[in-house]
C-alpha positions as CSV (number, residue, x, y, z in Angstrom):
1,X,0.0,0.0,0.0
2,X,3.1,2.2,-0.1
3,X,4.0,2.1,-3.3
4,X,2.7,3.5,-6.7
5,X,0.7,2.2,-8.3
6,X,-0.7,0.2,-5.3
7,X,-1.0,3.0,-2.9
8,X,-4.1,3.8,-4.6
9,X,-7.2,2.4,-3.5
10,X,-8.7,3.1,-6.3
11,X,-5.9,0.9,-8.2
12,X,-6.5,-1.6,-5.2
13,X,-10.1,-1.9,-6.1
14,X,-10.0,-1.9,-9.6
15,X,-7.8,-5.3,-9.4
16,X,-10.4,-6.7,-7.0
17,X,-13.1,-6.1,-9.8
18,X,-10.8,-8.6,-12.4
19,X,-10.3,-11.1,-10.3
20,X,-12.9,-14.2,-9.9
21,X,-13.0,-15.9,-7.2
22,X,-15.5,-18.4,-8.3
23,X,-13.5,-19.0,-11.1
24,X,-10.5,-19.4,-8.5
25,X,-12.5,-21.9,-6.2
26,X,-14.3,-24.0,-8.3
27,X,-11.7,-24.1,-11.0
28,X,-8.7,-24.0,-10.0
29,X,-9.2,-25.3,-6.5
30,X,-11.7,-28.0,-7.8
31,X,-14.6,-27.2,-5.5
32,X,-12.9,-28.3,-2.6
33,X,-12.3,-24.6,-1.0
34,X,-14.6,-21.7,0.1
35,X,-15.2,-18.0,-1.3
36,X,-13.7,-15.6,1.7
37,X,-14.1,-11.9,1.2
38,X,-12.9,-10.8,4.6
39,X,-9.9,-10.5,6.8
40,X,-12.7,-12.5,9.6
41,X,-13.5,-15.8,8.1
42,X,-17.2,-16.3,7.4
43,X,-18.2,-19.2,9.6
44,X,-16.8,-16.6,12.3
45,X,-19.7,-14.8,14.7
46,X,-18.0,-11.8,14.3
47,X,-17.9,-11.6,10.2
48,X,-20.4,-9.1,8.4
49,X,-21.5,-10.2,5.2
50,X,-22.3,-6.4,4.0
51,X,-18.6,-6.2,3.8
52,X,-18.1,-5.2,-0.2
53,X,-17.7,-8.5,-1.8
54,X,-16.1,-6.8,-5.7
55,X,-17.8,-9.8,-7.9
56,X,-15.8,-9.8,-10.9
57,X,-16.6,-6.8,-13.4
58,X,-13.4,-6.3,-16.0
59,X,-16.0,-3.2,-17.4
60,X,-15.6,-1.8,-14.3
61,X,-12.0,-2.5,-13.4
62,X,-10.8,-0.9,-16.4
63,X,-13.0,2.1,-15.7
64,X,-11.4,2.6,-12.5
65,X,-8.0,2.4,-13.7
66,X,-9.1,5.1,-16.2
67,X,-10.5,7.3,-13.6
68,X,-7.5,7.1,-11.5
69,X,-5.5,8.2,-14.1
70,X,-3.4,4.7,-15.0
71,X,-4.6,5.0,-19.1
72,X,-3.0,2.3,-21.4
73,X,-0.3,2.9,-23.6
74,X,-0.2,1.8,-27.3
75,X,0.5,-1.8,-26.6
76,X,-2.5,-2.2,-24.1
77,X,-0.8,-2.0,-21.0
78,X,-1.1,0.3,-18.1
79,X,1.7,-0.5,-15.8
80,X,3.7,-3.7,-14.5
81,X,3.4,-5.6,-11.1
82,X,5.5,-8.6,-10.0
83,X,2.9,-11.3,-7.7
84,X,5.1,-13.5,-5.1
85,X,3.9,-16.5,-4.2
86,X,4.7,-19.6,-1.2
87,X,6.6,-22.2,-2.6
88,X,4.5,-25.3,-2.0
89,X,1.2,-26.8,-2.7
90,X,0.4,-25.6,-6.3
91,X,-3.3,-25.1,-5.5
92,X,-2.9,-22.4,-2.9
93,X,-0.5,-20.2,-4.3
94,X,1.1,-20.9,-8.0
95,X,-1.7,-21.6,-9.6
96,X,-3.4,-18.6,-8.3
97,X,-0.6,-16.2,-9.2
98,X,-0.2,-17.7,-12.7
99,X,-4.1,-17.1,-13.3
100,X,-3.7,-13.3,-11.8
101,X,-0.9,-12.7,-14.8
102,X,-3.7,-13.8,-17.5
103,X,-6.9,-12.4,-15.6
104,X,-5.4,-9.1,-14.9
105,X,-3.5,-8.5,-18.3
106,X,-7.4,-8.2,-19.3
107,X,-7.2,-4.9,-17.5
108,X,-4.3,-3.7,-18.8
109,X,-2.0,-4.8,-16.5
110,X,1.3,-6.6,-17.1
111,X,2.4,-9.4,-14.0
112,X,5.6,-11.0,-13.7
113,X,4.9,-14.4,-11.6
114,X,7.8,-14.3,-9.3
115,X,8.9,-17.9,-7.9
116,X,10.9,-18.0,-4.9
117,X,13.7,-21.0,-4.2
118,X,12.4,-21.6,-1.0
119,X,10.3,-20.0,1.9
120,X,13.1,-18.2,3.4
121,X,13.5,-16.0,-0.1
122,X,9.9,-15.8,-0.3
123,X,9.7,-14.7,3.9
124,X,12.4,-12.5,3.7
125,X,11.1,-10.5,0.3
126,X,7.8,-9.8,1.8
127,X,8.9,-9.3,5.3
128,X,11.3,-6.3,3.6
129,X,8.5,-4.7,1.2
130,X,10.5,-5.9,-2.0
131,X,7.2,-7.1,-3.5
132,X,4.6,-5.7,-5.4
133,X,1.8,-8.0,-4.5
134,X,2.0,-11.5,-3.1
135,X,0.2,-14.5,-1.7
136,X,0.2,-15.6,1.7
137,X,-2.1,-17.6,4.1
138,X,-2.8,-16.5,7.2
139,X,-4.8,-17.7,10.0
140,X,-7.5,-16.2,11.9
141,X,-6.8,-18.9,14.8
142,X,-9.2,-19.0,17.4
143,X,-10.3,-14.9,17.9
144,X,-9.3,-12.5,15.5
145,X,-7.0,-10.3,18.6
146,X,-4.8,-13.5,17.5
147,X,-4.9,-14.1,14.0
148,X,-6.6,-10.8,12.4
149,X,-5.4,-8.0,14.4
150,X,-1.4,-8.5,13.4
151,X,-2.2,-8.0,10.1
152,X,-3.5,-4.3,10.2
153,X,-2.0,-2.5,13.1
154,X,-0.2,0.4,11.9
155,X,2.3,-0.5,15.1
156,X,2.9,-3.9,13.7
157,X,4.4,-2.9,10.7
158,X,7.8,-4.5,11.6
159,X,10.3,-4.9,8.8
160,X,12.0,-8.9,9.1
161,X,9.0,-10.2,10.6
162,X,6.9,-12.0,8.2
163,X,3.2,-12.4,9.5
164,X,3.4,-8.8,10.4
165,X,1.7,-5.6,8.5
166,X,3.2,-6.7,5.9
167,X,2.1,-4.1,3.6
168,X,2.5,-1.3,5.9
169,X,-1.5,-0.6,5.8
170,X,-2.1,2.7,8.1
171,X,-5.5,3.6,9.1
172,X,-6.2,5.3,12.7
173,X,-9.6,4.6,12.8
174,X,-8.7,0.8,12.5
175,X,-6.0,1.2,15.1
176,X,-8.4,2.4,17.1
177,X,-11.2,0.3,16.8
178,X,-9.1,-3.5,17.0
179,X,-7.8,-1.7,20.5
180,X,-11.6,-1.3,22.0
181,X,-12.4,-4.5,20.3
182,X,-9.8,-6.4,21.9
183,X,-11.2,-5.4,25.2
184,X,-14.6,-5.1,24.9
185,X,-16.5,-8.2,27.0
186,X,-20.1,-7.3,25.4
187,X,-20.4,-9.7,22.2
188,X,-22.6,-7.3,20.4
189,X,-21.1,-4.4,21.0
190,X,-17.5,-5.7,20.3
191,X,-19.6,-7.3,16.7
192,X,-20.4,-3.9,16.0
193,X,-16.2,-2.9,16.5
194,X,-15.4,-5.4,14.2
195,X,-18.5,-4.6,11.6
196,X,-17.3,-1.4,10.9
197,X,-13.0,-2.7,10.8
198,X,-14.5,-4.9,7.8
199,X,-16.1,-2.1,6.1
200,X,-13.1,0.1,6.0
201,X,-10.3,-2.4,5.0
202,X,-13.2,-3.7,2.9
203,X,-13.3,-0.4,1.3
204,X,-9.3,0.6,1.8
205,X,-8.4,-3.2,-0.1
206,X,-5.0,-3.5,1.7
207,X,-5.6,-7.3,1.1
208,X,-8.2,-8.8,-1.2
209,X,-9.3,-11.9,0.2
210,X,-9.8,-15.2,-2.2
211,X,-10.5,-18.6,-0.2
212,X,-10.1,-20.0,2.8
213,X,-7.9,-22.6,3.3
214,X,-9.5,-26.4,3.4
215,X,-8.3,-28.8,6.2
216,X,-9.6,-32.3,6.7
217,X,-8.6,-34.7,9.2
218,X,-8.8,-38.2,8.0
219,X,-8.6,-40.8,11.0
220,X,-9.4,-44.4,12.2
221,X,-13.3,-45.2,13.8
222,X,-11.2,-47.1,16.2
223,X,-10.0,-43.7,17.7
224,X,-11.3,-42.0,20.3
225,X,-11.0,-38.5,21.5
226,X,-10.1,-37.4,17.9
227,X,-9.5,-33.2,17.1
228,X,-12.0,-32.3,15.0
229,X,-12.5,-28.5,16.6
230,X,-11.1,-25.2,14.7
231,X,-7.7,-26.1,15.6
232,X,-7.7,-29.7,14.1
233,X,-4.5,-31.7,14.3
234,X,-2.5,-28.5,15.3
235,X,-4.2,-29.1,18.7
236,X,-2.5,-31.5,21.2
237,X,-3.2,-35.0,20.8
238,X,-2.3,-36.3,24.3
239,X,-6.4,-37.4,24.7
240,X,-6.3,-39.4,21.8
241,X,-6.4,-43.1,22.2
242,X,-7.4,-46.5,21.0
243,X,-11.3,-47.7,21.6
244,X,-9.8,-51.3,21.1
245,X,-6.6,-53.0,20.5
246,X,-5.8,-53.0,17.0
Protein backbone atom coordinates (compact mmCIF):
# COMPACT_ATOMS: atom_id res chain seq x y z
CA UNK A 1 0.00 0.00 0.00
CA UNK A 2 3.09 2.21 -0.08
CA UNK A 3 4.05 2.10 -3.26
CA UNK A 4 2.66 3.51 -6.70
CA UNK A 5 0.74 2.17 -8.29
CA UNK A 6 -0.73 0.25 -5.33
CA UNK A 7 -1.01 3.04 -2.92
CA UNK A 8 -4.14 3.85 -4.63
CA UNK A 9 -7.15 2.43 -3.49
CA UNK A 10 -8.70 3.11 -6.35
CA UNK A 11 -5.86 0.93 -8.15
CA UNK A 12 -6.53 -1.57 -5.20
CA UNK A 13 -10.05 -1.91 -6.13
CA UNK A 14 -9.99 -1.87 -9.63
CA UNK A 15 -7.83 -5.34 -9.42
CA UNK A 16 -10.40 -6.72 -7.02
CA UNK A 17 -13.09 -6.15 -9.83
CA UNK A 18 -10.84 -8.57 -12.45
CA UNK A 19 -10.34 -11.11 -10.26
CA UNK A 20 -12.90 -14.21 -9.86
CA UNK A 21 -13.02 -15.85 -7.20
CA UNK A 22 -15.47 -18.42 -8.33
CA UNK A 23 -13.54 -19.04 -11.15
CA UNK A 24 -10.51 -19.40 -8.50
CA UNK A 25 -12.53 -21.86 -6.21
CA UNK A 26 -14.31 -24.03 -8.30
CA UNK A 27 -11.69 -24.10 -10.97
CA UNK A 28 -8.67 -23.99 -9.98
CA UNK A 29 -9.18 -25.25 -6.47
CA UNK A 30 -11.72 -28.03 -7.84
CA UNK A 31 -14.62 -27.16 -5.50
CA UNK A 32 -12.87 -28.28 -2.55
CA UNK A 33 -12.30 -24.60 -1.05
CA UNK A 34 -14.59 -21.65 0.10
CA UNK A 35 -15.21 -17.97 -1.35
CA UNK A 36 -13.70 -15.59 1.70
CA UNK A 37 -14.12 -11.86 1.21
CA UNK A 38 -12.93 -10.84 4.62
CA UNK A 39 -9.87 -10.50 6.83
CA UNK A 40 -12.70 -12.52 9.55
CA UNK A 41 -13.52 -15.80 8.06
CA UNK A 42 -17.24 -16.32 7.35
CA UNK A 43 -18.17 -19.17 9.63
CA UNK A 44 -16.76 -16.57 12.34
CA UNK A 45 -19.68 -14.76 14.66
CA UNK A 46 -18.02 -11.78 14.31
CA UNK A 47 -17.91 -11.61 10.16
CA UNK A 48 -20.41 -9.09 8.39
CA UNK A 49 -21.46 -10.21 5.23
CA UNK A 50 -22.29 -6.38 4.00
CA UNK A 51 -18.60 -6.18 3.77
CA UNK A 52 -18.13 -5.19 -0.17
CA UNK A 53 -17.73 -8.54 -1.77
CA UNK A 54 -16.12 -6.76 -5.68
CA UNK A 55 -17.80 -9.76 -7.91
CA UNK A 56 -15.84 -9.80 -10.95
CA UNK A 57 -16.55 -6.85 -13.42
CA UNK A 58 -13.45 -6.33 -16.04
CA UNK A 59 -15.96 -3.24 -17.42
CA UNK A 60 -15.58 -1.83 -14.31
CA UNK A 61 -12.02 -2.48 -13.41
CA UNK A 62 -10.77 -0.88 -16.40
CA UNK A 63 -13.04 2.14 -15.69
CA UNK A 64 -11.41 2.55 -12.52
CA UNK A 65 -8.02 2.37 -13.73
CA UNK A 66 -9.08 5.13 -16.20
CA UNK A 67 -10.53 7.27 -13.60
CA UNK A 68 -7.53 7.07 -11.49
CA UNK A 69 -5.46 8.22 -14.14
CA UNK A 70 -3.41 4.69 -14.98
CA UNK A 71 -4.59 4.99 -19.14
CA UNK A 72 -3.00 2.33 -21.39
CA UNK A 73 -0.29 2.94 -23.64
CA UNK A 74 -0.20 1.79 -27.28
CA UNK A 75 0.51 -1.80 -26.58
CA UNK A 76 -2.46 -2.22 -24.12
CA UNK A 77 -0.77 -2.04 -21.03
CA UNK A 78 -1.13 0.32 -18.06
CA UNK A 79 1.73 -0.53 -15.85
CA UNK A 80 3.67 -3.69 -14.47
CA UNK A 81 3.43 -5.59 -11.13
CA UNK A 82 5.46 -8.61 -9.97
CA UNK A 83 2.92 -11.31 -7.68
CA UNK A 84 5.15 -13.51 -5.10
CA UNK A 85 3.94 -16.50 -4.20
CA UNK A 86 4.70 -19.59 -1.17
CA UNK A 87 6.62 -22.23 -2.63
CA UNK A 88 4.49 -25.33 -2.03
CA UNK A 89 1.24 -26.83 -2.70
CA UNK A 90 0.42 -25.63 -6.30
CA UNK A 91 -3.35 -25.06 -5.51
CA UNK A 92 -2.90 -22.45 -2.89
CA UNK A 93 -0.53 -20.19 -4.30
CA UNK A 94 1.07 -20.88 -7.96
CA UNK A 95 -1.68 -21.59 -9.61
CA UNK A 96 -3.35 -18.57 -8.28
CA UNK A 97 -0.56 -16.18 -9.17
CA UNK A 98 -0.24 -17.67 -12.74
CA UNK A 99 -4.11 -17.15 -13.28
CA UNK A 100 -3.74 -13.26 -11.75
CA UNK A 101 -0.87 -12.66 -14.79
CA UNK A 102 -3.67 -13.81 -17.53
CA UNK A 103 -6.92 -12.41 -15.63
CA UNK A 104 -5.38 -9.14 -14.88
CA UNK A 105 -3.54 -8.45 -18.29
CA UNK A 106 -7.41 -8.18 -19.26
CA UNK A 107 -7.18 -4.88 -17.53
CA UNK A 108 -4.29 -3.71 -18.80
CA UNK A 109 -2.00 -4.84 -16.47
CA UNK A 110 1.34 -6.58 -17.11
CA UNK A 111 2.38 -9.36 -13.98
CA UNK A 112 5.62 -11.03 -13.73
CA UNK A 113 4.95 -14.36 -11.64
CA UNK A 114 7.80 -14.32 -9.28
CA UNK A 115 8.93 -17.88 -7.85
CA UNK A 116 10.92 -18.05 -4.90
CA UNK A 117 13.75 -20.99 -4.17
CA UNK A 118 12.36 -21.64 -1.01
CA UNK A 119 10.33 -20.00 1.92
CA UNK A 120 13.12 -18.24 3.36
CA UNK A 121 13.49 -16.04 -0.07
CA UNK A 122 9.90 -15.82 -0.25
CA UNK A 123 9.67 -14.68 3.86
CA UNK A 124 12.44 -12.53 3.67
CA UNK A 125 11.14 -10.49 0.32
CA UNK A 126 7.81 -9.82 1.84
CA UNK A 127 8.91 -9.30 5.34
CA UNK A 128 11.27 -6.27 3.63
CA UNK A 129 8.53 -4.74 1.23
CA UNK A 130 10.51 -5.94 -2.00
CA UNK A 131 7.23 -7.15 -3.54
CA UNK A 132 4.62 -5.69 -5.41
CA UNK A 133 1.82 -7.98 -4.48
CA UNK A 134 1.99 -11.45 -3.10
CA UNK A 135 0.21 -14.48 -1.70
CA UNK A 136 0.22 -15.60 1.71
CA UNK A 137 -2.06 -17.58 4.11
CA UNK A 138 -2.83 -16.46 7.23
CA UNK A 139 -4.76 -17.70 9.95
CA UNK A 140 -7.49 -16.18 11.86
CA UNK A 141 -6.83 -18.90 14.75
CA UNK A 142 -9.19 -18.96 17.36
CA UNK A 143 -10.27 -14.94 17.92
CA UNK A 144 -9.34 -12.48 15.47
CA UNK A 145 -7.00 -10.25 18.64
CA UNK A 146 -4.82 -13.50 17.49
CA UNK A 147 -4.95 -14.07 14.04
CA UNK A 148 -6.64 -10.75 12.41
CA UNK A 149 -5.44 -7.98 14.45
CA UNK A 150 -1.44 -8.51 13.36
CA UNK A 151 -2.19 -8.00 10.12
CA UNK A 152 -3.50 -4.27 10.18
CA UNK A 153 -2.04 -2.47 13.07
CA UNK A 154 -0.18 0.43 11.87
CA UNK A 155 2.31 -0.53 15.09
CA UNK A 156 2.85 -3.85 13.68
CA UNK A 157 4.39 -2.87 10.65
CA UNK A 158 7.84 -4.49 11.57
CA UNK A 159 10.34 -4.95 8.81
CA UNK A 160 11.97 -8.89 9.08
CA UNK A 161 8.97 -10.22 10.57
CA UNK A 162 6.87 -11.98 8.19
CA UNK A 163 3.16 -12.37 9.46
CA UNK A 164 3.40 -8.80 10.38
CA UNK A 165 1.71 -5.63 8.53
CA UNK A 166 3.24 -6.71 5.91
CA UNK A 167 2.08 -4.10 3.61
CA UNK A 168 2.49 -1.28 5.89
CA UNK A 169 -1.49 -0.59 5.76
CA UNK A 170 -2.10 2.65 8.13
CA UNK A 171 -5.53 3.65 9.09
CA UNK A 172 -6.18 5.32 12.72
CA UNK A 173 -9.60 4.56 12.76
CA UNK A 174 -8.72 0.79 12.45
CA UNK A 175 -6.03 1.15 15.06
CA UNK A 176 -8.36 2.41 17.07
CA UNK A 177 -11.19 0.27 16.77
CA UNK A 178 -9.08 -3.46 16.95
CA UNK A 179 -7.84 -1.67 20.52
CA UNK A 180 -11.62 -1.34 21.95
CA UNK A 181 -12.44 -4.53 20.33
CA UNK A 182 -9.83 -6.38 21.91
CA UNK A 183 -11.16 -5.37 25.25
CA UNK A 184 -14.59 -5.09 24.93
CA UNK A 185 -16.55 -8.15 26.96
CA UNK A 186 -20.07 -7.34 25.42
CA UNK A 187 -20.42 -9.66 22.19
CA UNK A 188 -22.63 -7.26 20.45
CA UNK A 189 -21.08 -4.43 21.01
CA UNK A 190 -17.48 -5.65 20.31
CA UNK A 191 -19.59 -7.26 16.71
CA UNK A 192 -20.41 -3.92 15.99
CA UNK A 193 -16.24 -2.87 16.46
CA UNK A 194 -15.43 -5.43 14.22
CA UNK A 195 -18.46 -4.55 11.57
CA UNK A 196 -17.28 -1.36 10.87
CA UNK A 197 -13.03 -2.70 10.77
CA UNK A 198 -14.48 -4.91 7.81
CA UNK A 199 -16.10 -2.12 6.09
CA UNK A 200 -13.12 0.12 5.98
CA UNK A 201 -10.28 -2.39 5.00
CA UNK A 202 -13.23 -3.70 2.88
CA UNK A 203 -13.27 -0.36 1.28
CA UNK A 204 -9.32 0.63 1.75
CA UNK A 205 -8.43 -3.16 -0.13
CA UNK A 206 -4.96 -3.45 1.69
CA UNK A 207 -5.58 -7.29 1.11
CA UNK A 208 -8.21 -8.84 -1.18
CA UNK A 209 -9.29 -11.89 0.16
CA UNK A 210 -9.80 -15.21 -2.23
CA UNK A 211 -10.49 -18.56 -0.17
CA UNK A 212 -10.10 -20.02 2.82
CA UNK A 213 -7.86 -22.64 3.32
CA UNK A 214 -9.51 -26.39 3.42
CA UNK A 215 -8.27 -28.76 6.20
CA UNK A 216 -9.61 -32.27 6.69
CA UNK A 217 -8.57 -34.68 9.21
CA UNK A 218 -8.83 -38.17 7.98
CA UNK A 219 -8.63 -40.81 11.01
CA UNK A 220 -9.43 -44.40 12.18
CA UNK A 221 -13.29 -45.18 13.77
CA UNK A 222 -11.22 -47.09 16.21
CA UNK A 223 -9.95 -43.67 17.69
CA UNK A 224 -11.31 -42.00 20.33
CA UNK A 225 -11.04 -38.54 21.50
CA UNK A 226 -10.14 -37.42 17.94
CA UNK A 227 -9.53 -33.19 17.12
CA UNK A 228 -12.03 -32.25 15.04
CA UNK A 229 -12.53 -28.54 16.57
CA UNK A 230 -11.10 -25.18 14.72
CA UNK A 231 -7.70 -26.12 15.57
CA UNK A 232 -7.70 -29.74 14.12
CA UNK A 233 -4.53 -31.68 14.27
CA UNK A 234 -2.54 -28.48 15.35
CA UNK A 235 -4.20 -29.10 18.75
CA UNK A 236 -2.46 -31.47 21.24
CA UNK A 237 -3.23 -35.00 20.78
CA UNK A 238 -2.28 -36.32 24.34
CA UNK A 239 -6.36 -37.38 24.73
CA UNK A 240 -6.33 -39.42 21.81
CA UNK A 241 -6.42 -43.11 22.22
CA UNK A 242 -7.41 -46.53 20.97
CA UNK A 243 -11.27 -47.67 21.60
CA UNK A 244 -9.84 -51.33 21.15
CA UNK A 245 -6.65 -52.99 20.50
CA UNK A 246 -5.76 -53.00 16.95
Amino acid sequence: TVKAPLDKKEVRQAIAYAVDRDFITKALMRGVSKQQRSPIVESSPFFNPNIPAYDVDLDKANAMLDEAGMKAGADGIRFKLTVDYIPGPAEQQQNVAEYLKSQLKKVGIDVEVRAAPDFPTWAKRVSTGDFDMTMDVVFNWGDPVIGVHRTYLSSNIKPGVIWSNTQGYKNEKVDDLLAKAAIEPDQARRKALYDEFQMIVGDELPIYWINTTPYHTAYNKKLGNVPVSIWGTMQSMDEVYWKEPR
